[in-house]
C-alpha positions as CSV (number, residue, x, y, z in Angstrom):
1,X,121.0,83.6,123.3
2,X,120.8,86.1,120.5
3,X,116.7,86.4,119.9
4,X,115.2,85.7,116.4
5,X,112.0,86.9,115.3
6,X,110.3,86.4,112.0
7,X,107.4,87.6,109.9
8,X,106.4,85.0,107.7
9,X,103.0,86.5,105.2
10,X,101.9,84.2,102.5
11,X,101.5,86.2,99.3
12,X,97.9,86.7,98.9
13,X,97.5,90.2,96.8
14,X,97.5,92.7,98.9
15,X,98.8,93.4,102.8
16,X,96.9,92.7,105.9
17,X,96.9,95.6,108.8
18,X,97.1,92.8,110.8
19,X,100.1,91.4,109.7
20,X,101.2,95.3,109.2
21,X,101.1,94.8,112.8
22,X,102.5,91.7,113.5
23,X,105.7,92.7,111.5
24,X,106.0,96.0,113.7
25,X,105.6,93.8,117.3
26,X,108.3,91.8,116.2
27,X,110.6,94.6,114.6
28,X,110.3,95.8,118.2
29,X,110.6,92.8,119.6
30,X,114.2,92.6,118.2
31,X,115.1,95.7,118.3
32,X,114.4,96.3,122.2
33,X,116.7,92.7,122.8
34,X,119.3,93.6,119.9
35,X,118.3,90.4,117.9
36,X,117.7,90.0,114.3
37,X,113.9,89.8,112.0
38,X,113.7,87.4,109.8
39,X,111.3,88.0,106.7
40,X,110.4,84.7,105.4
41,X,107.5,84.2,102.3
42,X,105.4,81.4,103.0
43,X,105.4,81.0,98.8
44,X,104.2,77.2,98.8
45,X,100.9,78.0,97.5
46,X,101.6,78.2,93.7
47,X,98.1,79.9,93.4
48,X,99.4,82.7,95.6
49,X,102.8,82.8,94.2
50,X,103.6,86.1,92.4
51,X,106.7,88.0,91.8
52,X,104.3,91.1,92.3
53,X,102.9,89.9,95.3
54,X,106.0,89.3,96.9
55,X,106.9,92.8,96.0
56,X,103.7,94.2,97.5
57,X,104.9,92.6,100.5
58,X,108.2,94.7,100.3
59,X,107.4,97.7,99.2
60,X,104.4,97.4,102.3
61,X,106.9,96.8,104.7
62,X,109.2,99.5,103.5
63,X,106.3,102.0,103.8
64,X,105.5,101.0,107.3
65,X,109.4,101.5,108.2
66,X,110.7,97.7,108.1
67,X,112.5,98.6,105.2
68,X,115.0,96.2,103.0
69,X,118.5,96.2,103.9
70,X,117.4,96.3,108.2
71,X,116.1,92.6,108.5
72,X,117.4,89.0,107.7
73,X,115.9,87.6,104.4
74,X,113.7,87.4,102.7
75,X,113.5,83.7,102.4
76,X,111.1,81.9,100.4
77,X,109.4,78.8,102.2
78,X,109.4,76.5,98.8
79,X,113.4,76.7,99.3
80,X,113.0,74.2,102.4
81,X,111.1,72.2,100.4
82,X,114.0,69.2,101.2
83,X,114.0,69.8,104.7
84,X,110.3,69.6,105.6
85,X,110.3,65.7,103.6
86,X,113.7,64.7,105.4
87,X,111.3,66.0,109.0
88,X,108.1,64.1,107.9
89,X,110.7,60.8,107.2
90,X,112.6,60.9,110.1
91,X,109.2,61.2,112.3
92,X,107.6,58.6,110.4
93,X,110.9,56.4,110.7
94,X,110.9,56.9,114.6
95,X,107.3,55.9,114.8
96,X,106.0,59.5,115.6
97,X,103.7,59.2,112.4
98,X,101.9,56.5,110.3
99,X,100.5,56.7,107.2
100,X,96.4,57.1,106.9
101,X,94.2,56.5,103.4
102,X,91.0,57.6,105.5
103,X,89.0,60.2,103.9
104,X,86.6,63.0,105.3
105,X,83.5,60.2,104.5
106,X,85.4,57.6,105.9
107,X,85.7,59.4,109.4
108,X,82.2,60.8,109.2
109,X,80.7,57.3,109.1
110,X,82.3,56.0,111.7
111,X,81.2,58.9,113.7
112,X,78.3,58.3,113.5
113,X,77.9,61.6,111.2
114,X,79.2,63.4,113.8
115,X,82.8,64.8,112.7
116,X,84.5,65.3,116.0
117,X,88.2,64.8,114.5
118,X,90.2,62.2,112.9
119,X,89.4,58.7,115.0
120,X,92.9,56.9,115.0
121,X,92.0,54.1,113.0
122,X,94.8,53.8,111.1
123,X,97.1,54.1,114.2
124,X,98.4,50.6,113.8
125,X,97.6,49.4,110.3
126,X,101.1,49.4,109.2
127,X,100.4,51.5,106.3
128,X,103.4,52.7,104.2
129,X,103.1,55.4,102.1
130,X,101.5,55.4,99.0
131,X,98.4,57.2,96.2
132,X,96.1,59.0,98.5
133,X,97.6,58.3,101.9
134,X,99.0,61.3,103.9
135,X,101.2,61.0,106.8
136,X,100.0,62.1,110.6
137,X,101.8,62.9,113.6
138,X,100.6,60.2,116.8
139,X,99.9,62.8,119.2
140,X,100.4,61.4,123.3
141,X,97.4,59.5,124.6
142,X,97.9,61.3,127.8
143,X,99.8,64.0,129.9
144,X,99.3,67.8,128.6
145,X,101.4,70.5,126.5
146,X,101.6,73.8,128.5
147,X,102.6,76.8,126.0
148,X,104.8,79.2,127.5
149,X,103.1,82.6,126.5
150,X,104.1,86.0,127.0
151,X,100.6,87.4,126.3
152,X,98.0,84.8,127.8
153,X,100.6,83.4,130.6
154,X,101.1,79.2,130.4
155,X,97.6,78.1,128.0
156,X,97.7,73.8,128.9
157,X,96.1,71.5,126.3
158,X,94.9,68.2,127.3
159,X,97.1,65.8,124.4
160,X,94.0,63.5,124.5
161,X,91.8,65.9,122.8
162,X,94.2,66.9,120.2
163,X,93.7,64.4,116.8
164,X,96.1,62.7,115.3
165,X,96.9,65.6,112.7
166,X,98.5,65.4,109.3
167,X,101.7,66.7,108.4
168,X,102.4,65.7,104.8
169,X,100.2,65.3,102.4
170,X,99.8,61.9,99.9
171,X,102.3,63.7,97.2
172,X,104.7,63.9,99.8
173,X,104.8,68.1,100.4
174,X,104.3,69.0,104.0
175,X,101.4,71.1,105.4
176,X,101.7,74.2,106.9
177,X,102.1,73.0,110.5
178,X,105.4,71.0,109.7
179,X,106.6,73.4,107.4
180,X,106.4,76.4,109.7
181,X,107.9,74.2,112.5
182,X,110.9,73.0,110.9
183,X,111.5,76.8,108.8
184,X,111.6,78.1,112.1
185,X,114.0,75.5,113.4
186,X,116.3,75.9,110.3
187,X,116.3,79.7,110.8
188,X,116.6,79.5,114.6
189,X,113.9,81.2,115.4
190,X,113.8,81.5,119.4
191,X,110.5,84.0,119.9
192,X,107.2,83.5,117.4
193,X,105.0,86.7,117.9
194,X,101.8,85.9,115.9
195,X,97.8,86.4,116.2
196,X,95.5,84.6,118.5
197,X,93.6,82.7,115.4
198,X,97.4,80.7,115.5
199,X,96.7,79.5,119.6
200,X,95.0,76.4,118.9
201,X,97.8,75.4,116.4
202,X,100.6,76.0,118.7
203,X,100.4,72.6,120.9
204,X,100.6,70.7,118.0
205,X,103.3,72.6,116.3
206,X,104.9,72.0,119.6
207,X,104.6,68.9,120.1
208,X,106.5,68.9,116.7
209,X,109.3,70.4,118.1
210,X,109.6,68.5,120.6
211,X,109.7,65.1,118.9
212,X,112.3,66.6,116.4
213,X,114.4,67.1,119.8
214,X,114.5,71.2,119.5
215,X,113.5,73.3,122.2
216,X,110.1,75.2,121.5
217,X,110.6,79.0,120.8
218,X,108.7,81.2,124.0
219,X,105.4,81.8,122.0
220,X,103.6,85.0,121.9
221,X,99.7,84.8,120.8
222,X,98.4,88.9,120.7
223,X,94.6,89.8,120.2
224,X,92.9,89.3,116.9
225,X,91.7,92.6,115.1
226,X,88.3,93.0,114.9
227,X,85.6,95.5,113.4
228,X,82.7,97.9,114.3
229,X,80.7,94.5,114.9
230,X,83.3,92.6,116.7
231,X,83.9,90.3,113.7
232,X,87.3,89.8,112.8
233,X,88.6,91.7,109.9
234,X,88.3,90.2,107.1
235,X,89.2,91.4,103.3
236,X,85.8,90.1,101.9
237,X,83.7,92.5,104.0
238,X,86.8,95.1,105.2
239,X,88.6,97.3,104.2
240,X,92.0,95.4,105.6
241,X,94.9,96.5,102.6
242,X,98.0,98.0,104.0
243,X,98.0,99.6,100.4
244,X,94.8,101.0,99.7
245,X,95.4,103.0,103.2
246,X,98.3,104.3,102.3
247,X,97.2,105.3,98.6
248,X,94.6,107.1,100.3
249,X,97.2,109.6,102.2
250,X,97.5,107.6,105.4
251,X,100.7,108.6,106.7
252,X,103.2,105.5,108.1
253,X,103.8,107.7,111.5
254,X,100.6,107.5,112.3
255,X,99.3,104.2,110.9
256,X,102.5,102.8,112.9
257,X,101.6,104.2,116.2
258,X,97.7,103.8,115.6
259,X,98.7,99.6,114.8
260,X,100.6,99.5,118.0
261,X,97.6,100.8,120.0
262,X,95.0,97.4,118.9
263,X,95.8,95.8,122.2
264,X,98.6,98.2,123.9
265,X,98.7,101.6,125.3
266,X,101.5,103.6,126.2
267,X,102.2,104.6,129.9
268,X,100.0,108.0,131.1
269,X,97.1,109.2,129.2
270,X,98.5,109.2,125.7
271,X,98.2,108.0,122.8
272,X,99.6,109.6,120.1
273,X,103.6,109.7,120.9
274,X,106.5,109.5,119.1
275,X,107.8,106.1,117.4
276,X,110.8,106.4,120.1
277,X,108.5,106.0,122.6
278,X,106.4,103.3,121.4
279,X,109.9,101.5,120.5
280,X,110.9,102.2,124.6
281,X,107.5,101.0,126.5
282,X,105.7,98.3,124.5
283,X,105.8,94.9,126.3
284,X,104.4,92.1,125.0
285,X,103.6,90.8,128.7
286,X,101.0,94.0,128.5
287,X,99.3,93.1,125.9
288,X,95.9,92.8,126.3
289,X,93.5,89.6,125.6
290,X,90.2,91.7,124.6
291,X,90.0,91.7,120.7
292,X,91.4,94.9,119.3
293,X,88.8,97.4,117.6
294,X,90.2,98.5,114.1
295,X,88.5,102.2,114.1
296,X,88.7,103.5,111.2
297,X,87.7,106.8,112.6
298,X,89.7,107.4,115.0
299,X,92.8,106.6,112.3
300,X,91.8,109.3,110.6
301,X,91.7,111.2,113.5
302,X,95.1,110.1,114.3
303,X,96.6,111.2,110.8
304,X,94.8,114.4,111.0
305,X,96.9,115.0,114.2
306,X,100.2,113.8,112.3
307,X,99.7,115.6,109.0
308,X,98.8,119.2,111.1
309,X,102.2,118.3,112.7
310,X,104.4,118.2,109.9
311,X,106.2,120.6,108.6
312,X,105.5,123.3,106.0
313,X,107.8,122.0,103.3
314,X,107.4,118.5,104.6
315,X,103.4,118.9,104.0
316,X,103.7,119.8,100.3
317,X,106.1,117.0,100.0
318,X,104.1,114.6,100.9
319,X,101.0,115.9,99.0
320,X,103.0,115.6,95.7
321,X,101.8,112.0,94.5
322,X,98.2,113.4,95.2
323,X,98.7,116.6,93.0
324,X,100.6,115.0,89.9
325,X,99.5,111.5,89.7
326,X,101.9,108.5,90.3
327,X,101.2,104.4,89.3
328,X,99.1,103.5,92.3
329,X,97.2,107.2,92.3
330,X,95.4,108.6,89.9
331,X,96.5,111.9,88.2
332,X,94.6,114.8,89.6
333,X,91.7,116.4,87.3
334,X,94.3,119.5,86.0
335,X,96.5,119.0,83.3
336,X,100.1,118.6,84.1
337,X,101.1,122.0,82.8
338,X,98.1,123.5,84.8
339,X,99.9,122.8,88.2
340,X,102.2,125.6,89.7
341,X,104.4,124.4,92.8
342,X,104.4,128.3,94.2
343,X,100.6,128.2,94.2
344,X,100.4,125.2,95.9
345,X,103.0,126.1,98.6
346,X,100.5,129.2,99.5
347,X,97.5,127.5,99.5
348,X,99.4,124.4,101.5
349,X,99.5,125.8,105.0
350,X,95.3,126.4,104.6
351,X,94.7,123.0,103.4
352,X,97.0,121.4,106.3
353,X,94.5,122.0,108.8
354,X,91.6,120.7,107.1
355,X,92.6,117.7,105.7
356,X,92.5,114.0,107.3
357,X,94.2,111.9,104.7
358,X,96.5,113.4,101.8
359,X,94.2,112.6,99.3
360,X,92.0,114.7,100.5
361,X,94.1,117.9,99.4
362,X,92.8,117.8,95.4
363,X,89.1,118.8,96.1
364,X,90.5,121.6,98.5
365,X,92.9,122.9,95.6
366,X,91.7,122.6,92.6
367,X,90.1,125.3,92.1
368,X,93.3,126.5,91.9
369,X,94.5,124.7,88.8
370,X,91.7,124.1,86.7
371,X,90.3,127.0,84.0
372,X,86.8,126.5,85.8
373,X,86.4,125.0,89.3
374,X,84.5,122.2,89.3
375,X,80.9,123.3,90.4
376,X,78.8,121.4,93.6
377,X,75.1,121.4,92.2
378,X,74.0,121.1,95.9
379,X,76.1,123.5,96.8
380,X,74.8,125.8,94.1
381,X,71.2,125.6,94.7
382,X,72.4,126.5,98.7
383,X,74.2,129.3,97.8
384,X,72.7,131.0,95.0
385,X,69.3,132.2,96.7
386,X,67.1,134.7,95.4
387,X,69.8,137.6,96.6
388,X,72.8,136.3,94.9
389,X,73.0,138.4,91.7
390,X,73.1,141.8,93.5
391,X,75.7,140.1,95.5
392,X,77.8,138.5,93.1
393,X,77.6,142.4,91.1
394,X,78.7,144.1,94.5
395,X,81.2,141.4,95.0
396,X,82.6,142.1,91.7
397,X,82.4,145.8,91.9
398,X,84.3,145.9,95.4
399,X,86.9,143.6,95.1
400,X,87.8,145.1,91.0
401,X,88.1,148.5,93.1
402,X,90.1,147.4,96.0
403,X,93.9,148.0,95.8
404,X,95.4,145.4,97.7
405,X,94.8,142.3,96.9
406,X,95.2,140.5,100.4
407,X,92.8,138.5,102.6
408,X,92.1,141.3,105.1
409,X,91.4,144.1,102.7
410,X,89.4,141.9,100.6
411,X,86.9,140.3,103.5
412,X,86.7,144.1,104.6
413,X,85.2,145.0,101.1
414,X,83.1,141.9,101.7
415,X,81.9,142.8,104.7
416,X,80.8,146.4,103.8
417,X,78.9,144.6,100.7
418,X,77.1,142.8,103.2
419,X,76.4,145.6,105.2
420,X,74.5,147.2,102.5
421,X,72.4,144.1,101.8
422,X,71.5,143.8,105.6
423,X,73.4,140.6,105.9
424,X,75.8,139.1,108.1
425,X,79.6,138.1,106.7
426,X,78.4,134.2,106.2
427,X,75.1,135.3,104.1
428,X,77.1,137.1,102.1
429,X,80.0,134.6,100.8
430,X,78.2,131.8,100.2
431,X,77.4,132.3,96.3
432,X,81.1,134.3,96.1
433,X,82.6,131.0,97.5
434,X,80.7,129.0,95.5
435,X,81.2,131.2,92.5
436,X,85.0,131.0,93.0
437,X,85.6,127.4,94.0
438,X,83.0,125.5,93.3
439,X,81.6,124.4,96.8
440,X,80.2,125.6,100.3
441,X,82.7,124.1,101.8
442,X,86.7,124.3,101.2
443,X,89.8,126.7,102.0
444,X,89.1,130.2,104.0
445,X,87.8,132.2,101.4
446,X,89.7,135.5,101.5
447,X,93.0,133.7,101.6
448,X,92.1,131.6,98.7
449,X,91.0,134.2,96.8
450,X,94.5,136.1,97.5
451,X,96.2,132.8,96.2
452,X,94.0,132.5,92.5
453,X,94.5,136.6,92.0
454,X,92.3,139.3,90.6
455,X,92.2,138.2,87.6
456,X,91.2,134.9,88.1
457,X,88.6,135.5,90.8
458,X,87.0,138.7,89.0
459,X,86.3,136.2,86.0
460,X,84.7,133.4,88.0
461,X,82.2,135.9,89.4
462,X,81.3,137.2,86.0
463,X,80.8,133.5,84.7
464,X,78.4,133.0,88.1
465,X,76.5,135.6,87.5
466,X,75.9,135.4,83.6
467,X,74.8,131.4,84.5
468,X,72.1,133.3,86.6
């Protein structure tokens, strides 16, 4: 039996982590058995249904590494639109489900107000179909369906306590729970690797595919994703978009191997390991039941570990959409002209072990590209105490006299300035730092003043101290 997995996200705007992670557990799932991933687009929804949706869905997956041209698809759920009414006939045809006009209020009443589930009432009225009568499946009055599980083992659900649920609606379309059963069927899909919020659909999807005389595929139900509170994430109160992670300079290394670890762990005392790894040890059978924590600080944490791992060249690569602007990022505050590739390549290897996200690499340089750097007022008033204009003028008069314009050389002229004002190395370039980047906080100082130049940093301690 070759295995067949799918992904199957509904268009809805933006990209879920948790289906980010959904998609990678069954891209490993197939790779690890040599089967196939099917991308499928549940597009049914007309309100959800956009050409750039579906593309956000694409270019996600390609960002994440599932990229087009590796999977089976993508097939579009509103294609099988025939096949999901000839399933709804042929079990309404065999007597495995009747037609029902009840609505909500209708149910409610009987109940007593007490809305438990759909009664059965309309079990044997003979309905046929018609305005404002759906079609539901007649679920066993007895026995049990046991889900095979690779995560949560063999979950049994009493068939008496499931209601007799609908399948097709009055206009004839079928509801998600027959569609998704007979797309899978039609794409023989033999493994369905999902989120725990789908467990208490999964007996009577089965059920389904049983009375439509397939074998159910081995189900696979892994922990839902939570936050700080334990709530489950959700894109109303969370910050859940594949997207707006990765447009803040998360890299896909590490938001991979960070996804993988929300109910997983590699073997040892590891965490962060390479995607071979991950690819070579994660089981589905230890997978965890425990909701999953989504930390956002420890992700950062994570990329922080990834970006200080890259590369030189690779670094400045990847900081390139950050430092000229591209349709999903914003340009950076310097005009185009202003930005100098060589510049950037110095300063790179200071910034790469500050930064958490890539994004964070334009307030660390550009004081580099703009005519003034773009001045803290907190970090002003910190820095420029009562002493600062006799240091900013011996600043100025030691570095303008110093021959070689290097970082050691120029924090030894600092440090003899500082000497001669009593003060220790960290009194005394607080209002030069601020003076010639802006902040209190940024690059080291000496070797970010070698990168601007003489020039450059002689001038922005003359502005300083004339604002005094």
């Amino acid at each position: 039996m070759t295995v067949r997995v799918r992904f199957a996200p509904s268009p809805t705007g933006m990209f879920h982590v948790g289906g980010a992670r959904s998609a990678l557990q069954n891209w490993i799932y197939a790779r690890q058995h040599d089967g196939v991933f099917v991308l499928r687009i549940e597009d049914t929804d007309a309100a959800r249904n956009r050409p750039e949706w579906i593309e956000g869905i694409l270019s996600a997956l390609d960002w994440i590494g599932i990229e087009r041209g590796t999977y089976e698809g993508p097939y579009h759920q509103s294609a099988y639109a025939a096949e999901h009414t000839a399933a709804a006939t042929r079990l309404y045809g065999e007597g495995r489900a009747y037609y029902c006009d009840c609505t909500r209020d209708d149910v409610v009443a009987r109940s007593g107000n007490k809305h438990t589930g759909y009664d059965g009432f309309c079990r044997d009225r003979a309905l046929g179909p018609g305005e404002g009568r759906a079609l539901r499946f007649r679920t066993p009055d007895d026995g049990a369906t046991v889900v095979v599980d690779l995560v949560r083992g063999e979950p049994t659900f009493e068939n008496r306590l499931l209601e007799d649920f609908v399948i097709a609606r009055s206009d004839g379309s079928a509801v998600f729970l027959l569609a998704n059963v007979v797309d899978d069927m039609t794409m023989g899909i033999t493994h369905v690797i999902r989120a725990e919020e789908h467990l208490p659909n999964t007996p009577k999807q089965q059920l389904l595919w049983e009375a439509l005389g397939v074998k159910p595929p081995i189900w696979a139900h892994v922990p839902v994703i939570v936050n700080e509170k334990r709530q489950k994430l959700s894109k109303r109160r969370d910050k859940v978009a594949l997207e707006a992670y990765r447009d803040e300079g998360f890299l896909p290394a590490a938001m991979r191997n960070y996804l993988m670890l929300l109910g997983w762990a590699p073997t040892g005392d590891r965490e962060i390991v390479p995607w071979s790894v991950v690819e070579a040890e994660y089981r589905l059978e230890d997978v965890n039941h425990s909701p999953a924590f989504f930390d956002v600080k420890k992700l950062r944490a994570f990329n922080g570990e990834y970006i200080r791992a890259l590369p030189a060249e690779e670094f400045a690569a990847a900081c390139t959409p950050w430092l000229t602007g591209t349709a999903t990022i914003p340009a950076p505050p310097w005009p185009a002209t202003a930005f100098d590739p060589a510049v950037f390549a110095a300063a790179a290897p200071l910034a790469q072990t500050r930064i958490t996200v890539l994004g964070e690499i334009v307030d660390y340089v550009d004081f580099l590209f703009l005519d003034e750097p773009v001045r803290d007022e907190a970090s002003w008033a910190k820095a420029m105490k009562e002493n600062a204009a006799a240091l900013l003028d011996a600043a100025h008069a030691a570095f303008a006299a110093e021959p070689v314009w290097t970082a050691e050389p120029l924090k030894a002229a600092l440090e003899r300035v500082g000497e001669q004002h009593g003060l220790k190395l960290g009194k005394t370039q607080a209002p030069v730092r601020v003076a010639v980047t802006g902040r209190t906080v940024g690059l080291p100082l000496f070797e970010s003043l070698e990168v601007l130049g003489r020039e450059r940093t002689l001038a922005r301690l003359t502005a300083a101290r004339a604002r005094l």
